[in-house]
TORKOL-4160 file (C-alpha; in steps of 0.2 Angstrom, whole numbers, padded with zeros to 4 digits, m for minus):
100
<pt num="1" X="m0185" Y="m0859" Z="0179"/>
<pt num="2" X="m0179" Y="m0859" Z="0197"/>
<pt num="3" X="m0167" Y="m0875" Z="0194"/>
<pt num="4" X="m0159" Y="m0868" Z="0180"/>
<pt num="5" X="m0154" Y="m0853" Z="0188"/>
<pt num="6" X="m0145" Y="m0860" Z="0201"/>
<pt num="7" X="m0139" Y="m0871" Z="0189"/>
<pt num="8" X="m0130" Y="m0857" Z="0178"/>
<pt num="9" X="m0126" Y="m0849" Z="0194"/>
<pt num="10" X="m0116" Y="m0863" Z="0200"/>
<pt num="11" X="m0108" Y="m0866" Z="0183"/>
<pt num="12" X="m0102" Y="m0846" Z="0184"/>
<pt num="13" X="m0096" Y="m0850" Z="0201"/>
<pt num="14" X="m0086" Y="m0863" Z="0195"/>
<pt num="15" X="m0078" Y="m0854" Z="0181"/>
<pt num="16" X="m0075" Y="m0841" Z="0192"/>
<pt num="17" X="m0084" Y="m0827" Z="0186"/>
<pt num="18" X="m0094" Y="m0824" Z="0200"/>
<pt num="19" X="m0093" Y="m0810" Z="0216"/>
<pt num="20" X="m0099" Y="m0815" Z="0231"/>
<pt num="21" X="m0108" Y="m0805" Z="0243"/>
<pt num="22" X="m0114" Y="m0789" Z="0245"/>
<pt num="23" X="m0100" Y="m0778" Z="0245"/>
<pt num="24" X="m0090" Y="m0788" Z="0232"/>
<pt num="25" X="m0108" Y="m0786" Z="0219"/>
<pt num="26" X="m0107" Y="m0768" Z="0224"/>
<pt num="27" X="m0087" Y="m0767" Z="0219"/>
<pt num="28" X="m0090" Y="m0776" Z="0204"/>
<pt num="29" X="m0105" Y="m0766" Z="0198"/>
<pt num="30" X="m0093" Y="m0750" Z="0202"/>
<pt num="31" X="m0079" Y="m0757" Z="0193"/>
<pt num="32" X="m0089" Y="m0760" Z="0177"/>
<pt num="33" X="m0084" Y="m0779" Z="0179"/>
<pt num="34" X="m0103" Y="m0786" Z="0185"/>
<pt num="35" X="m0116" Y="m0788" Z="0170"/>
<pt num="36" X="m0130" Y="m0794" Z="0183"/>
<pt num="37" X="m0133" Y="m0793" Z="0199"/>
<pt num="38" X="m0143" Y="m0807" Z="0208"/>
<pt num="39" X="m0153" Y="m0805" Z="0225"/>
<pt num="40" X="m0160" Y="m0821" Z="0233"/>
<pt num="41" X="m0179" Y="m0818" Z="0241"/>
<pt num="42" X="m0176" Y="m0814" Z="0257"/>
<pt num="43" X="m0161" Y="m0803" Z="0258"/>
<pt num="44" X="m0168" Y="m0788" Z="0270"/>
<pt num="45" X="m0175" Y="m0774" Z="0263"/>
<pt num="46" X="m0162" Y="m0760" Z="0267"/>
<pt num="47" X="m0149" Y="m0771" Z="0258"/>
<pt num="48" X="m0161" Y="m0777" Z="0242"/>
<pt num="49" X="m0163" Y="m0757" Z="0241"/>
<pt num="50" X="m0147" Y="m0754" Z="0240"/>
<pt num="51" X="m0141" Y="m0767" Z="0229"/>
<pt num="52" X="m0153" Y="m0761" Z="0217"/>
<pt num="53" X="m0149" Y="m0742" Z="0219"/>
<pt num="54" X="m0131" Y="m0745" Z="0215"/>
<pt num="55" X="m0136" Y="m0758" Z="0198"/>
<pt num="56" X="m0147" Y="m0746" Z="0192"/>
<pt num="57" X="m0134" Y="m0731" Z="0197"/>
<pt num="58" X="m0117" Y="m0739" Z="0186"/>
<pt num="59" X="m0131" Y="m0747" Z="0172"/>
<pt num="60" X="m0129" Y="m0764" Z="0179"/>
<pt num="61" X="m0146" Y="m0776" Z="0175"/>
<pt num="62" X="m0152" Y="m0786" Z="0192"/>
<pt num="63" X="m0163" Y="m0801" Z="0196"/>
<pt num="64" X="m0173" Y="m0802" Z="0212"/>
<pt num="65" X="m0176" Y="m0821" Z="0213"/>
<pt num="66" X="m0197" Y="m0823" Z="0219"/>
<pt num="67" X="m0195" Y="m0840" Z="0225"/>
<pt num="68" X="m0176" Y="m0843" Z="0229"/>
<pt num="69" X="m0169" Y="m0840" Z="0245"/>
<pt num="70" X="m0153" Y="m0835" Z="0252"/>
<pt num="71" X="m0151" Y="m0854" Z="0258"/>
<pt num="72" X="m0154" Y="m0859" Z="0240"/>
<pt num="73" X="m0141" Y="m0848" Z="0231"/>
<pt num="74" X="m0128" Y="m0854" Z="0242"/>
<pt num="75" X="m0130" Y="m0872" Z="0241"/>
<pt num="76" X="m0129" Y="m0868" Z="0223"/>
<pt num="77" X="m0114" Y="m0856" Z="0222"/>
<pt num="78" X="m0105" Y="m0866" Z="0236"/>
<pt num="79" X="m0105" Y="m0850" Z="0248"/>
<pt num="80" X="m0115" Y="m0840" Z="0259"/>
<pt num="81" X="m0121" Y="m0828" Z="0251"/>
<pt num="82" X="m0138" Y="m0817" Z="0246"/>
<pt num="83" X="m0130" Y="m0805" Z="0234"/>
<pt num="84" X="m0121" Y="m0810" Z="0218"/>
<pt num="85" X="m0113" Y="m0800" Z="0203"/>
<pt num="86" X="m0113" Y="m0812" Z="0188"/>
<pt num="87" X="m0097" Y="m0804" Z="0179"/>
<pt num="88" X="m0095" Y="m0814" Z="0161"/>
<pt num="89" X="m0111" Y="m0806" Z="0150"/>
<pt num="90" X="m0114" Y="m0824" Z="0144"/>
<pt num="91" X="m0119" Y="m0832" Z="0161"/>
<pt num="92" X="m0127" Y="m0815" Z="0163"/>
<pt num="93" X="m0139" Y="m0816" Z="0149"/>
<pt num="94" X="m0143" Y="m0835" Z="0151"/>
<pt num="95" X="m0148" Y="m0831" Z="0168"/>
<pt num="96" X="m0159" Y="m0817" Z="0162"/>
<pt num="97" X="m0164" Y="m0828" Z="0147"/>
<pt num="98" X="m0170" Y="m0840" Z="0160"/>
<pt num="99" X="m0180" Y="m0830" Z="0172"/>
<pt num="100" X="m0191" Y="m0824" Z="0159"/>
């Protein structure tokens, strides 16, 4: 389950449909562009709240990842990075598809 979604994750960072970061995932969500926003394991606290305040707030689904940290995420995206907006609903639902 992990592996496959940093798999899908580095596959939407290749085709470029990824944002990166926390305040890019919150400007996407905002924007109406993001379709998911992922948050790695050990993000802190304040900024995991957050994260899911402003998802839940513009309708936007989120994935806390139990198990993948921030280290992980970014070896897969090819950045640092513990928050993520997945904007293109197909990488979206396969990632949700895949942590069930």
């Amino acid at each position: 389950m992990n592996n496959k979604i940093l798999s899908l994750l580095g596959f939407a960072s290749k085709a470029g449909k990824l944002s990166f970061g926390f305040d890019a995932a919150i400007t996407a969500a905002k924007s109406g562009k993001a379709k998911l926003i992922v948050i790695a394991e050990d993000i802190s606290p304040k900024s995991c709240k957050e994260a899911m305040f402003f998802a839940d707030k513009e309708n936007v689904k989120y994935l806390i990842l139990k198990g993948i940290d921030i280290m992980a995420v970014s070896k897969a995206v090819g950045r640092k990075c513990g928050v993520i907006a997945v904007n293109d609903s197909g990488f979206a639902n396969a990632c949700l598809e895949a942590y069930m």
